[in-house]
C-alpha positions in Angstrom: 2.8 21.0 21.2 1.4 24.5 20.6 1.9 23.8 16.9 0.2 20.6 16.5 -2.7 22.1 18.9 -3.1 24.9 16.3 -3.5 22.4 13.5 -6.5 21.0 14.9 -8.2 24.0 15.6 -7.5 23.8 19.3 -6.8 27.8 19.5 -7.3 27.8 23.3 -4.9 25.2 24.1 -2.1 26.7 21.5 -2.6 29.8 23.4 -1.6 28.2 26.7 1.2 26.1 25.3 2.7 29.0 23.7 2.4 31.4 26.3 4.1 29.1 28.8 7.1 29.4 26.1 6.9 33.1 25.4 6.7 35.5 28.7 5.6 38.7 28.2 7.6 41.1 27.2 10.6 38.7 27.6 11.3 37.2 24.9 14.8 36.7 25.9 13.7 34.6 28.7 11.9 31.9 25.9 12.8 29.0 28.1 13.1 26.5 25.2 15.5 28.6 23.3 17.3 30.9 25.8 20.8 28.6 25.1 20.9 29.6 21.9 19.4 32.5 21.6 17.8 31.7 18.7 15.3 34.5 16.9 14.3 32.2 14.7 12.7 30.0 17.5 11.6 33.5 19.5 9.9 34.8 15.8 8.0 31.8 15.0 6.4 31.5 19.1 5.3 35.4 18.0 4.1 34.5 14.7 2.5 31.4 16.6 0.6 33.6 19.6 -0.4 36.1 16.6 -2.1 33.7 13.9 -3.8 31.9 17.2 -5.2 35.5 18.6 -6.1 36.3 14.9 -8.3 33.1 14.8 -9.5 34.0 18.0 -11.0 37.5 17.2 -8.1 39.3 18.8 -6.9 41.6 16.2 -5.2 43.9 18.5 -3.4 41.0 20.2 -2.6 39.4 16.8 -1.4 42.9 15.7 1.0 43.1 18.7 2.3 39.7 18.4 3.1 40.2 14.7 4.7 43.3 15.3 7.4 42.6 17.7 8.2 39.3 15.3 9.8 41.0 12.4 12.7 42.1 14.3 13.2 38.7 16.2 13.7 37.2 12.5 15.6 39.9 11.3 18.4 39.3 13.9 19.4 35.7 12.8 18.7 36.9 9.2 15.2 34.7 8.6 14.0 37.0 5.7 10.9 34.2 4.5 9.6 34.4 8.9 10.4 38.4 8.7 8.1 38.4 5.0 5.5 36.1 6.1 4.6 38.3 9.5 4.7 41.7 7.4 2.5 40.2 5.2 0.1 39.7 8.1 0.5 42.8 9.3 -0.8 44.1 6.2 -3.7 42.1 6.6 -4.9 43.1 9.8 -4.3 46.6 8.7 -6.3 46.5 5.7 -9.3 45.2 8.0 -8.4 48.0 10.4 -9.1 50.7 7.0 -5.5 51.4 7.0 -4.7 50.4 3.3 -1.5 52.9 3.0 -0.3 50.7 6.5 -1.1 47.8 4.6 0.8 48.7 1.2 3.6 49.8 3.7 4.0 46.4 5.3 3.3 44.5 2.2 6.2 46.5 0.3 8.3 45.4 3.2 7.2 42.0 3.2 8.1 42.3 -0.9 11.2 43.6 0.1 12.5 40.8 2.3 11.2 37.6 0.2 13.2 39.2 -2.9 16.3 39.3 0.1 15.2 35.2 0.2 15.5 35.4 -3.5 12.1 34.3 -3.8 9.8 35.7 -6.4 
């Protein structure tokens, strides 16, 4: 639901829908994944919460979504989830003036898509 929400630009809603998912601070209480305890799942409602705060306005929000979302991927071995979010780390860090944080987080997002054997 939050997904198809965020695709038509209904940023309030996804932000309800994937809150209700995603306690904070817990994501190993995700309700819809707790069974399986699958990161992949638990990454993706991060990425989700952070690319809907970003659109939003909420940079430091978006920044503390897509930071705890690395590691969730990282656990089941999602390398393209784990690039993707340091890629928009790097982002938000270069329009924070941070552009060593942002070659820092690219480099690691470089790292992980060449781990997906992508170019």
């Amino acid at each position: 639901m939050g997904t198809a929400a965020r695709r038509r630009g209904r940023h309030a809603e996804v932000e309800a829908y994937y809150r209700a998912a995603l306690p904070p601070c817990r994501p190993a209480a995700l309700p819809l994944f707790r069974a399986g305890e699958d990161g992949q799942a638990v990454g993706h409602t991060l990425y989700s919460l952070a690319t809907t705060a970003r659109h939003q306005g909420d940079h430091d929000a978006a920044h503390d979504h897509y930071h705890r979302a690395p590691a969730t991927y990282r656990a089941p071995s999602h390398p393209v989830g784990e690039a993707r979010t340091l890629h928009h780390l790097g982002l938000l860090a270069l329009a924070a003036a941070r552009p060593d944080t942002a070659r820092e987080h690219w480099e690691g997002a470089r790292t992980a898509y060449e781990e997906a054997g992508l170019p």
